[in-house]
N, C-alpha and C positions, 0 to 999 in steps of 0.2 A: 641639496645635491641630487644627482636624479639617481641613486641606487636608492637614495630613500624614498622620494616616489614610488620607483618601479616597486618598492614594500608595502605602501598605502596600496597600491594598484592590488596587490594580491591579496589584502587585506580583504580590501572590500569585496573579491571575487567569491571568497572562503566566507564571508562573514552576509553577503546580499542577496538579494532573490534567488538567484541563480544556485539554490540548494540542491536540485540534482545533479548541476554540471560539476557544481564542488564537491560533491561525494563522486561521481563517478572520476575525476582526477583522485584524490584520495586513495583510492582504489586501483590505481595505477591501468586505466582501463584507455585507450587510445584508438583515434580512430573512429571507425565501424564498431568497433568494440563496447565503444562509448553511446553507443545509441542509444534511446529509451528504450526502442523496442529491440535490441539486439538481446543476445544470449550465447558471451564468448565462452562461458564452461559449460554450455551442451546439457545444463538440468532443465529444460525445459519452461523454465522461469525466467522472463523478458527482466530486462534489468531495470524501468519503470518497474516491475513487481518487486522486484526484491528490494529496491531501496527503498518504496513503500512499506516493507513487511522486514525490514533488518537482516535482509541478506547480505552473501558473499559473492558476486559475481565474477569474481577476477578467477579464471582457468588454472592460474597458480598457485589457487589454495583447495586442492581437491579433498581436502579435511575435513572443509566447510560444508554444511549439510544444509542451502538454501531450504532445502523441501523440511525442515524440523520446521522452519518461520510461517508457512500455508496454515490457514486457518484448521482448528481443531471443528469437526466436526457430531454434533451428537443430536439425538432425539429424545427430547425430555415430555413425555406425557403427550406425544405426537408431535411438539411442536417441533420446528427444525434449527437447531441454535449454531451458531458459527462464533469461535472466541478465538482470536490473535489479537497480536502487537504491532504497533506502529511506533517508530522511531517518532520522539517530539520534533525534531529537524524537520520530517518528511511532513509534516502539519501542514503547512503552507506553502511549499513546495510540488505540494501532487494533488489533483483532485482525487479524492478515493471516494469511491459507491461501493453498494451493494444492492446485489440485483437479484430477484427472486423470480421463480415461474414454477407453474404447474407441467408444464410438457417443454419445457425446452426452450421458449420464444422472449429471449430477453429483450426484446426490442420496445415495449409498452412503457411509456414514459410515468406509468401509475406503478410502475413494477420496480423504482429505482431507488434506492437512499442514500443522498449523501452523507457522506461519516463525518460529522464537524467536530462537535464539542456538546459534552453534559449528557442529559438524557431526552429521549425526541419517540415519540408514537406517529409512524405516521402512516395509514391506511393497515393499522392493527398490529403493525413491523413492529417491534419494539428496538430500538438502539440505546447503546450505554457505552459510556466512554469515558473511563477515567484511569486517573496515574496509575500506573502499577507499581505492587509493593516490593514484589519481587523480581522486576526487573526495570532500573531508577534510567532514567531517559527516555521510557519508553511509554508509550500510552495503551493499554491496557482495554479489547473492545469487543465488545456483548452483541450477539442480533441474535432475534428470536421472532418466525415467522410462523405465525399459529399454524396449526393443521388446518385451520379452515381454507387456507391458501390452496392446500393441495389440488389436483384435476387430476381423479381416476387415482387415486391412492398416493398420487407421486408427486413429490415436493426439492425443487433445488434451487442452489443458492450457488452465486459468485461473485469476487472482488472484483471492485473494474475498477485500474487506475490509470489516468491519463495526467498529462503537464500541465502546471496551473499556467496563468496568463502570466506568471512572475519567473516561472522557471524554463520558457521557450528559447532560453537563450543557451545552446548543448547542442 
């Protein structure tokens, strides 16, 4: 009968590539609202970022403390370490980077890491990325950019996440 189509039909919207468009419905977000790069609760966190990093973007939960999920930031023996979470859903669903510079100029295509899976060195960057123990659904992720990086004392780092080619459909 076709009411049970139309349930396969939503099945497979909730269950297929289409993992950002299915969270941001989930999330009751509509619209403009619904955009990657929108930000309808005004924290300053695009909503690609937050469903990358296990935010709350919906205006209607002002509880929700998207900025607790931004990477933790510290300086271990000069190097420059950044450790958040990533939703397992958001795996395939988002390209996520991480992008390092000495003065500010993320644009150097040697300056970039993708965040996949396991553990990866790549131009001295160290990444790590495994389950987390204490928080189950979520991926659990390490970077560690030597001090030798830095230019002129100064060392910074940023997530950059953009729509994988499976999730453009939002």
């Amino acid at each position: 009968d076709s009411h049970g189509g139309e349930g396969i039909a939503v099945l497979r919207v909730l269950q297929g590539p289409a993992g950002y468009s299915a969270w941001a419905l989930l999330k009751g977000l509509e619209g403009r609202d619904s955009g990657f790069e929108a930000d309808p609760d005004g924290d300053g966190i695009a909503n690609g970022l937050e469903f990358a990093l296990g935010g709350e973007p919906h205006p209607g939960h002002p509880e929700a403390d998207s900025k607790a999920t931004l990477p933790a930031i510290e300086v271990e023996e000069g190097d420059l370490v950044f450790t958040f979470h990533r939703p397992k859903a958001a795996r395939d669903a988002v390209a996520l980077h991480f992008q390092w510079s000495g003065d500010l100029d993320f644009g150097g295509a040697t300056r970039t890491l993708p965040i996949l899976s396991g553990y990866a060195v790549y131009d001295g960057v160290e990444m790590e990325v495994l389950e987390s123990i204490s928080r189950p659904g979520m991926d659990w992720i390490r970077v560690v950019v030597p001090r030798e990086k830095a230019m002129s004392a100064r060392l910074f780092g940023r997530i950059r996440v953009s729509p994988s080619t499976d999730s453009r459909g939002h």
